[in-house]
N, C-alpha and C positions, 0 to 999 in steps of 0.2 A: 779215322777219317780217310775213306778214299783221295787219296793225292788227285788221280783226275776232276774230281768233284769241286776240292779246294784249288788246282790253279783253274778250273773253271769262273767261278765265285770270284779271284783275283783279276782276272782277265776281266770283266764283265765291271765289277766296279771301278778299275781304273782308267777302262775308254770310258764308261758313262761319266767321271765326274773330269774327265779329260777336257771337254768341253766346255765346262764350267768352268775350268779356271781357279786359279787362287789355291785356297787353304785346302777349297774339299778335296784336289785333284791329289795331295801330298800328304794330307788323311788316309786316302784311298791307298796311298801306296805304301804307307806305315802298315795300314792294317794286313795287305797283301805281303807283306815281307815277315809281318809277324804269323799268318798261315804258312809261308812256306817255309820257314823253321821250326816250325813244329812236327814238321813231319819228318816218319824216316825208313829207308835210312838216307839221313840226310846229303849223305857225300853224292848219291845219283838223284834223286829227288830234286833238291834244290834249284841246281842248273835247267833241270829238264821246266818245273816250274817257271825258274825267273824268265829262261828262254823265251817261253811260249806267251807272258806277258808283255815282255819286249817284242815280240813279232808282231803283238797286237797292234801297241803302237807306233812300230815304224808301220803297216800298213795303214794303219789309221791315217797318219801324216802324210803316205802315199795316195791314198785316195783324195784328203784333200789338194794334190799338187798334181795331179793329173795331168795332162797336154790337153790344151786348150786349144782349142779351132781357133787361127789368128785372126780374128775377124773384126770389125769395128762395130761400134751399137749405127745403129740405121743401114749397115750396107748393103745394098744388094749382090746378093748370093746365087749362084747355082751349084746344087749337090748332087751325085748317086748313090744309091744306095736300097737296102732291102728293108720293108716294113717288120719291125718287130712287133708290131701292135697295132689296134686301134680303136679308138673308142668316141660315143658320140657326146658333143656339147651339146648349148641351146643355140648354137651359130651353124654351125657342121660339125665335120669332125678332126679331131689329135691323134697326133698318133707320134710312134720314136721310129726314127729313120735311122740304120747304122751304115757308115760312109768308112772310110778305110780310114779317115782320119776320126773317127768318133762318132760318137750317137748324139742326134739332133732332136730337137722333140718339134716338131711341125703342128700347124693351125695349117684347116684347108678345109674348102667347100667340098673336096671330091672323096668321095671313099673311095678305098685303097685297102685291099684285105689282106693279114700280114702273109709273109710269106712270098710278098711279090714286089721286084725293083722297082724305083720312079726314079723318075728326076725330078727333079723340085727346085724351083726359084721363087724367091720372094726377100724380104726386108731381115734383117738379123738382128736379131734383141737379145737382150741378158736379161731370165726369167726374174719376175716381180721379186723387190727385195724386202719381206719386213720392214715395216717401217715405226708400228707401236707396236707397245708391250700387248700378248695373248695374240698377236696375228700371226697366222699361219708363215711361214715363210717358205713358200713358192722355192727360190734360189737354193736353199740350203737343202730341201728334200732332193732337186737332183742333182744337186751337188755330191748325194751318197748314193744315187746312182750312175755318177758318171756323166753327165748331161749340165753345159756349159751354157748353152746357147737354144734361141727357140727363132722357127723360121715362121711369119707369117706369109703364106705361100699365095703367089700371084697366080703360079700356075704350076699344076702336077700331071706330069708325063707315065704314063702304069709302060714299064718296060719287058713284060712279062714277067712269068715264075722264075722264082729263088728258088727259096731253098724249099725242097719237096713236101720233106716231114712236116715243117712249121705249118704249109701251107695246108698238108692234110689234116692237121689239128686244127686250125684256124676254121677251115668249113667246117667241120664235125661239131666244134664248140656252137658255130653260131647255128649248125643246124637245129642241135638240140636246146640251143637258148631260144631261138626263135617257138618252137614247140609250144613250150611253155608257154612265150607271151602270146600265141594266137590261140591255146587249147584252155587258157586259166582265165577267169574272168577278173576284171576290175584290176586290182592293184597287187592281187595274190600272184597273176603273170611274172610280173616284174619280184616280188619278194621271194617266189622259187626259182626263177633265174640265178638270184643274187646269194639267193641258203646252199643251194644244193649242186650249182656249177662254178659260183664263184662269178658271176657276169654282174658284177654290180652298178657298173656304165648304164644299164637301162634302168636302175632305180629313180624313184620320182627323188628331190631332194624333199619335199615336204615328207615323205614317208623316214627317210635316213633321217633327216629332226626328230621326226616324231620318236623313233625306236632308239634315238639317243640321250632323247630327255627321260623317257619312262625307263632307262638301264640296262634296256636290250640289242643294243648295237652288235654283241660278240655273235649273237644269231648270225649274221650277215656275212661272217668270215670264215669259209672254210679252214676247217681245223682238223685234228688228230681225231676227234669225235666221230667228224666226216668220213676218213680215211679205216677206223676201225669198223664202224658202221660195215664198210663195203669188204673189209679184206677180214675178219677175224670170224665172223661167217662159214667165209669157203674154207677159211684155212681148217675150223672144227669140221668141218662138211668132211674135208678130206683126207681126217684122223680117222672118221670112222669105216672110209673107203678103206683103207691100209694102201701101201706103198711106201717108195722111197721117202726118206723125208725130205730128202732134199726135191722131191717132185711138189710136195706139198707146199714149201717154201717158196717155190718156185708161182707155183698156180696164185697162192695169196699176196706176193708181192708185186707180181705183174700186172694183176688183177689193183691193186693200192698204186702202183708207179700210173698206169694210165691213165687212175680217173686222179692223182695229181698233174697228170701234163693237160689235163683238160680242164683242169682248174686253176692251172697258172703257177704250182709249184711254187706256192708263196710261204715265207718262215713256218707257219704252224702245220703247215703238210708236211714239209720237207723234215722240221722236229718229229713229227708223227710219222714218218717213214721209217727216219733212222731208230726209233724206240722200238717200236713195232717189231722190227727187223731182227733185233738184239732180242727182245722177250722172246718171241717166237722161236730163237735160233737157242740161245736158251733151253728151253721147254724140249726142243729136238734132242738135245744133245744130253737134254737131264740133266742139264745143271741149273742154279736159282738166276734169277734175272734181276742183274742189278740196276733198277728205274734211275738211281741217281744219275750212275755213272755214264746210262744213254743218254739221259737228258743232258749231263756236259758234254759231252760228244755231240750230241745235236746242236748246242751253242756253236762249239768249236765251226762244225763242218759249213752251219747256214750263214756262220757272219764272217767265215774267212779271208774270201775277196772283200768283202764289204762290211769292217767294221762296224763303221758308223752307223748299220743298220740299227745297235744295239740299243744305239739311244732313242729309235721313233718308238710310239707309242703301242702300234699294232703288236710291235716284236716284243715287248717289257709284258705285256699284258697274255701274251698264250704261253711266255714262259711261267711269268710267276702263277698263272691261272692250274700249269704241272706241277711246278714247287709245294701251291698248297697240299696237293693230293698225295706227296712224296712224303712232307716232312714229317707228320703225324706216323707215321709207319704205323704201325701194328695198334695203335691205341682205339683207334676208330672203328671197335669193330662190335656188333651185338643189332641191339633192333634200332637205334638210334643213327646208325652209320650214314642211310639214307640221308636224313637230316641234316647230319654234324659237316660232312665231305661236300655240301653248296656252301654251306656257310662261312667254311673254309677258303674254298674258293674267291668268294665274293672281301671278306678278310685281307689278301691277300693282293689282291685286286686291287683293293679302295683304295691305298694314297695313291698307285700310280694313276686311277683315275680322277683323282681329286686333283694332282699336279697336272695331267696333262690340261683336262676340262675343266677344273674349278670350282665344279658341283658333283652333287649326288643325290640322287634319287631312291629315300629310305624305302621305298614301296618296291622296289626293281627286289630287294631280297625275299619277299614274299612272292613276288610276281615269279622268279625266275623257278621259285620250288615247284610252283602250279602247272609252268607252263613250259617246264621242258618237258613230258610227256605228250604234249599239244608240238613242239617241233618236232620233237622224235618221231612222230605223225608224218608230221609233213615233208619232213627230211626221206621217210622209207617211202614214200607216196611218190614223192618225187624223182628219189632215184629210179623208180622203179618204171614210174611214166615216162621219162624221158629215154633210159635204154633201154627198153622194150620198143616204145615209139620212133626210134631210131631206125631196126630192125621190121615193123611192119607200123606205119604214124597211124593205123587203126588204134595201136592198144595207147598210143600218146590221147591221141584224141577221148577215148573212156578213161582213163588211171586219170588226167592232169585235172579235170573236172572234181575228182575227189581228194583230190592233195590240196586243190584249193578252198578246201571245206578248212582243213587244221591251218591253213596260210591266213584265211580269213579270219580268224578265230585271233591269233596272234596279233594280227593290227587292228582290232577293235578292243583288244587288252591295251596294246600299247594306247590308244588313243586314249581309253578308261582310267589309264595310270595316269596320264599327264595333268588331268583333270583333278585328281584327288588333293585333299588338304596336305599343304606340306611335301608337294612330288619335286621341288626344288631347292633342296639346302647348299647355299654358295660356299667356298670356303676362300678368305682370304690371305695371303701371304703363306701359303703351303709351299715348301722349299723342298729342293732335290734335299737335303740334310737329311730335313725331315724327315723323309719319304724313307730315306735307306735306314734311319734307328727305327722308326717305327716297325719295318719289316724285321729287323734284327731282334729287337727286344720280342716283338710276337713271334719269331721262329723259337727265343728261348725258350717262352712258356710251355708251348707247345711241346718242348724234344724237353723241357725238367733241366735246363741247364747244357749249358756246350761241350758238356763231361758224357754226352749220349754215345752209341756206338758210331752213329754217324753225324754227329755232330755239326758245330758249325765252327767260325775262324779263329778263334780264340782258344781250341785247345789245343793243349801242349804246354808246355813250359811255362810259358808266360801269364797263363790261366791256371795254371797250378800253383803259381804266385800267390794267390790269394786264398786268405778264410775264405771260410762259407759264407761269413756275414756280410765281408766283404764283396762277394760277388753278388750278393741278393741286392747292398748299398749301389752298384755299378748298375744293377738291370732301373732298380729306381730311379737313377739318375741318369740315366738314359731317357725311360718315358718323360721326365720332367724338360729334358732338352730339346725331345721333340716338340711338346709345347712349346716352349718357350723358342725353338724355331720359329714354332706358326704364329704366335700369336704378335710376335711382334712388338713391344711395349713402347718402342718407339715412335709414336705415331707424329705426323708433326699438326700443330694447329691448324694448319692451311696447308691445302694445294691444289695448286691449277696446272692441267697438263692439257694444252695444246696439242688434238690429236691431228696424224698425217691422214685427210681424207682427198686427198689430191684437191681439185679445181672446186673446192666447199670448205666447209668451215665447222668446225665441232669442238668444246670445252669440257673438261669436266673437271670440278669443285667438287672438293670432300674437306672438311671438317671434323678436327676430332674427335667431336662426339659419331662422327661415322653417318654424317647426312649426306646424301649426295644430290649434287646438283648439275641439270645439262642444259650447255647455252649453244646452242644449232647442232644439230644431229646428224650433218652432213648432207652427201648424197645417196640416195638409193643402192642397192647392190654393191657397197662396196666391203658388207660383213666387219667393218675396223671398230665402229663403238659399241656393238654387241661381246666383241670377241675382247675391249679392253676391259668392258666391266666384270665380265665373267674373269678373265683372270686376276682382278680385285676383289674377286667376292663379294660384289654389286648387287643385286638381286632388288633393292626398291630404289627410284628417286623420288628424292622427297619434290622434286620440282623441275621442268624443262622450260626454258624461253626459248621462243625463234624470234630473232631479229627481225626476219620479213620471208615474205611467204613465197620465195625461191627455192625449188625442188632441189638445189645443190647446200641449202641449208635446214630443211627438212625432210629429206628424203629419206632420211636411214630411220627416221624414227619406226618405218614399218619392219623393219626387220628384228626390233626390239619389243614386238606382239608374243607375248608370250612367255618371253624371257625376263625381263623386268616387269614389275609396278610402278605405277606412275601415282605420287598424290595430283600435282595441280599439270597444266600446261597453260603456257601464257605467253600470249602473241600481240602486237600492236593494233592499234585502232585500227579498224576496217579491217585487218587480213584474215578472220574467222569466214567473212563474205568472197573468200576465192576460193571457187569450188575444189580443187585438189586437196588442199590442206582444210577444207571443213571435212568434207568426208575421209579423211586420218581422221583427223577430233573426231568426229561422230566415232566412229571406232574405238577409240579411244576413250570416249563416254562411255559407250557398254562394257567398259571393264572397269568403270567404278573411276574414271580421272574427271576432276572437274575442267573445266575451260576457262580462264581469264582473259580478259582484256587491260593490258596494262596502260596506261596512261603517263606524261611524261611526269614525273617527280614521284613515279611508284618506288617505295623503299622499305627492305626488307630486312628484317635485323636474320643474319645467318648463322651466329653466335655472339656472346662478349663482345664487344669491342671489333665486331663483323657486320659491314652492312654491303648491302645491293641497291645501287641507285641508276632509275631508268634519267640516264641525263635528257636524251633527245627521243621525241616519240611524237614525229610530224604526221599532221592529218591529210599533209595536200601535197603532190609535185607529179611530176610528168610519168614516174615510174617507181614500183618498189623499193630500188634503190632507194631515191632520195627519203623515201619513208622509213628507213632502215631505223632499229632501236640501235641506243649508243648506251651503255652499262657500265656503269666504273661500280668495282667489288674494293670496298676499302676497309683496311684493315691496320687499326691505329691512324694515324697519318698519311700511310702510305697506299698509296691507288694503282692499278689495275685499269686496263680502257680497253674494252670489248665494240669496234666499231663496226661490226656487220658488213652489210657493203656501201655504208654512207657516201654520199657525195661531196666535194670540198666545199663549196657553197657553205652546206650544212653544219660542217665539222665548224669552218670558219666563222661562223655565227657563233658557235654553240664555245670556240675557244675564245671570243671577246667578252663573251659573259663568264665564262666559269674556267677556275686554274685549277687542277689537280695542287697541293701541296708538294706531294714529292710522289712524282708517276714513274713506277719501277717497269712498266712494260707496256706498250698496249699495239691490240692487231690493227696489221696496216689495213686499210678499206684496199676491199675486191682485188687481193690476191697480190697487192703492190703496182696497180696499174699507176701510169704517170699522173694521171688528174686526181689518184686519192691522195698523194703525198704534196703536189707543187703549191697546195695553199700556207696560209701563213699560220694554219696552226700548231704542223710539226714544231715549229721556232719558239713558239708559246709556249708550247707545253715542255720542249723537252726531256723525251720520257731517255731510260739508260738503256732501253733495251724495244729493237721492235722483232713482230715475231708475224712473219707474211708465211700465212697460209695458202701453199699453192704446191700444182702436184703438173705433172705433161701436159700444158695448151699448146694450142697453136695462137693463141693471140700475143704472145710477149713474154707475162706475165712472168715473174715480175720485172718491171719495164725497170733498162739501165740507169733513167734518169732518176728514174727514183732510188736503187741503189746508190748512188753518186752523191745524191742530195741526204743519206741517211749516215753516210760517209763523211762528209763536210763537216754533218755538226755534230760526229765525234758518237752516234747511236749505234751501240751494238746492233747486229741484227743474226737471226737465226732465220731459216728457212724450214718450212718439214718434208719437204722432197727430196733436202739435204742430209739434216738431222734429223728426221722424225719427228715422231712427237716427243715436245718440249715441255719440262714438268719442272714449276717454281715451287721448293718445297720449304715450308715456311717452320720451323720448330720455335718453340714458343722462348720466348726471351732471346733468339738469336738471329744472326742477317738471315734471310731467306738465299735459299742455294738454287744455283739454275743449273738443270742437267737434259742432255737428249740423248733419244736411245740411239742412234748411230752415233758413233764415237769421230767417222771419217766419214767421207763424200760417199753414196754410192755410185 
């Protein structure tokens, strides 16, 4: 086993389960310690190994501890400094400002093209923090890149040119991105911008949905494909010229380094640089080229400032996307090769796409055999439109017209795929665990055992330890653990998880038998209940209620077009008759969901010993609000109070007639303002736990007196702006457990 290879491999699993915490992170380092004794000779080997694993993680720990701009959340600011970037929203545009004390990432109405000083003043915030489970987290991404703080800018000052180079890369990029979008028609503009230069800021998001539900997202990221594409070309071109070799090396990597500094030099170019570089230099020198041992050295070199690169998803996925094509060596070869070497790919691929996004799309493996000869198209079409068209915009203007023929071609596949039976398999409870035996045990098969010439981390010694039989028993019991990772056997009978939708309201109910159920769907654009189901491996609800037909309680349900199934939707008397939310429902008809109207003492058995009762479901009052449905979900004895955004009046009626037996939690009306708490049916009822859904207003919320008053009479309370979403998890025959995903304030 190449030693570079194996503390690669060491290095790589010990920052990614770093993160994670616990058992995996001290598995990781078991396994890592058992690699690096195995090799030899071990007296120099070792250190140089263990070394280079530890440097992982003190930089790791460095990056996280960074200097932080002393700043407070809301201050106003003023900074200098030079644009590194910029790119457009749907408001203006972002962009990273770097100041002598650190890089800023800015909001602002004005563009600003990098390369050039401003000054900048406005507000200071600490970027969005995760708040449920499957939502992206904003904070933690620039967190690995060094970015602390974001400034919404009142006003930017352009100070003139920096730095020169940046600035001549910066036009040239957008001259030739621009090309594109004014020479390509329709949507193809934008999808060769983002294939062939790396400019994916001007993609539509519905197109980036579309090519990531049908499997094709990796099109969109310039890669080593890209980089070979342009540099292995000239480099044959200029074997056959003769000359120096080092002039040849020279012509192909300069020619490979510039169209990465115009594409942003992001991990799978810079991977594809450094291989490239070593095959090629290799080849010159007549000696064989060893792919492994570049591609650990490409790990080493792209994540060394910046560990924690290793854990986003982009960077997991164009390594192990190399991995697969390495580890096979020699066996994949005859008529079949074509074939065998996607499939691998795509193998190789899957859990870490399954972990990051939670689904897969079986069709994307057929799709992607079809249709990379259709980008390989559009990719030479385009490079070839845009630097030519560079140099006289006559030949941009004829070439990008016909690159957008193979561009067009690709987003009428993607759309075809999404459509097809079964283009969305969810998967639930997929674990980092998981993810790394599954690759270990398919690396075995593949290489016949870790006894190969380049084997994997278990030879030497330790792997020598065992029979044969015994090691065939270890690869089975591996695959069986990976299951028994995902599958999870532990489900509990109940749970309800209060998601963080800021100034709105959204539940989600699932049952053992794996029905799922949603009580408000939030607000509009806020991406949180799409992004929790998919990381549960959600994919149908058996049923949605809206309390009342306020866009902060049913606004998100459109972002879940497409994404989930819906059997029923059910809304209070009258609210079908307000036009926003009839036309969702109508929408929602043509994909097959009925429409109910629920009435008060609607009751709905959810399992055994599980039921849904619409307590209050009023015909008349001054506003939605007071019309609000009021829902206790009870189970056994114990209840559950979902109060919408009722009004105290209401509540107060509805607690003189009806007592919960024993109310383990219920949400405070409209965000914890004072008039939903100061009636007398808090007293009534009782419950041990309230849980105020509420995210940044400016009205109060949740108002002091109501804390105060939830305080007196001894009521737990949770916040989700605080903790997050809140998930009561109920296992069968035992108390149900209450947990939120922030652990501390953020």
């Amino acid at each position: 086993m190449n030693p570079l290879v194996g503390t690669a491999l060491s290095y790589a699993l010990v920052l990614l389960s770093w993160e994670q915490g616990g058992w995996l992170f001290w598995f990781a380092c078991l396994l890592a310690l058992l690699a690096l004794f195995s090799w030899r000779p071990r007296k120099i080997l070792l250190p140089i190994g263990a070394g280079i694993v530890l440097a992982g993680l003190v930089l790791a720990l460095w990056q996280y501890s960074f200097p932080r701009l002393p700043w407070q959340e809301g201050q106003k600011v003023t900074v200098e400094g030079e644009w590194l970037e910029t790119s457009p929203t749907a408001y203006g545009w972002k962009g990273i400002l770097r100041t002598d004390a650190g890089k800023v990432l800015v909001y602002t109405g004005t563009e600003i093209g990098a390369g050039r000083r401003a000054r900048v003043s406005g507000k200071a915030e600490q970027p969005p923090l995760a708040l449920n489970p499957g939502q992206f987290d904003y904070r933690r991404y620039l967190w690995h890149r060094k970015i602390s703080w974001q400034i919404k800018a009142d006003r930017v000052s352009d100070l003139g040119p920096g730095s020169s180079w940046r600035l001549a890369l910066a036009g040239l990029r957008g001259q030739i991105s621009q090309q594109a979008l004014n020479n390509a028609p329709g949507r193809s503009g934008t999808l060769l911008a983002a294939m062939v230069w790396g400019q994916e800021q001007y993609l539509e998001s519905e197109t980036r949905d579309g090519l990531n539900r049908a499997g094709l997202a990796h099109l969109l990221s310039v890669s080593g494909f890209h980089v070979s594409l342009l540099a292995v070309p000239v480099w044959l071109w200029s074997r056959r010229l003769g000359g120096s070799p080092w002039w040849r090396l020279g012509a192909a990597l300069t020619l490979a380094l510039f169209y990465g500094a115009l594409s942003g030099f992001e991990p799978p170019v810079l991977r594809a640089l450094i291989m490239l570089a070593l095959a090629m230099l290799g080849r010159e020198l007549g000696q064989g080229k060893d792919d492994e041992a570049g591609l650990a050295l490409a790990l080493f070199l792209t994540s060394f400032t910046q560990p924690l690169l290793i854990t986003e998803a982009g960077y997991q996925l164009t390594f192990l996307a190399t991995w697969a094509l390495l580890v096979p060596g020699r066996q994949l070869r005859g008529r079949w090769a074509w074939l065998s070497l996607p499939l691998l790919v795509q193998a190789f691929t899957l859990p870490a796409l399954i972990y990051h996004f939670h689904y897969f799309n079986p069709w994307s493996l057929l799709a992607n055999l079809l249709l990379t000869p259709v980008a390989t198209l559009a990719l030479w079409l385009g490079f070839l439109a845009g630097s030519l068209g560079w140099f006289w915009p006559l030949w941009g203007q004829a070439l990008y017209p016909a690159a957008a023929l193979p561009a067009l071609l690709l987003l009428a596949a993607a759309d075809l795929i999404q459509q097809l039976p079964g283009a969305r398999l969810a998967f639930r409870g997929w674990s980092a665990a998981a993810t790394v035996l599954f690759l270990l045990v398919l690396a075995w098969f593949l290489r016949g055992g870790w006894a190969g010439s380049s084997g994997l981390w278990l030879r030497g010694w330790a792997w020598r330890l065992l029979p044969g039989r015994w090691r065939y028993g270890l690869a089975v019991g591996l695959v069986i653990g990976c299951f028994s990772l995902y599958w999870r056997w532990s489900q509990p009978a109940l749970q309800v998880t209060w998601l963080a939708v800021g100034e709105g309201f959204a539940a989600v109910i699932t049952t053992r038998t794996g029905e799922t159920y949603l009580l408000d769907a939030g607000p509009a654009g806020k991406r949180v209940v799409g992004a929790y189901l998919a990381q549960a491996g959600i994919d149908h609800l058996r049923g949605v209620i809206i309390t009342h037909p306020h866009a902060d309680h049913y606004g998100g349900l459109e972002e879940l077009m497409g994404k989930v199934s819906i059997d029923w939707l059910a809304a209070g008397p009258g609210a079908w008759q307000e036009p926003a939310l009839a036309a969702l429902g109508q929408s929602w008809q043509r994909e097959g969901t009925r429409l109910l109207t629920w009435q008060q003492g609607e009751d709905r058995q959810l399992a055994p010993g599980m039921r849904l009762r619409v307590l209050m479901a009023r015909t008349a009052g001054e506003d939605w609000n007071q019309r609000s449905l009021v829902i206790e979900l009870k189970k056994d004895n114990y209840s559950l109070l979902f109060t919408g955004d009722a009004d105290r009046q209401g509540l107060d009626q509805l607690a003189s007639a009806y007592r919960p037996q024993d109310l383990l939690a219920v949400t405070m009306p409209h965000h914890g303002s004072r008039d939903g708490a100061s009636g007398y049916w808090l007293q009534r009822w009782q419950p041990r736990l309230a849980v105020i859904p509420v995210g940044p207003n400016r009205y109060g919320h949740p108002h002091q007196e109501t804390l105060l008053r939830l305080q007196r009479q001894g009521i737990a309370v949770l916040r989700t702006d605080r903790q997050g979403a809140v998930s009561l998890s109920w296992p069968e025959g035992e108390d149900p457990q209450i947990s939120f995903f922030r652990q501390e304030e953020p």
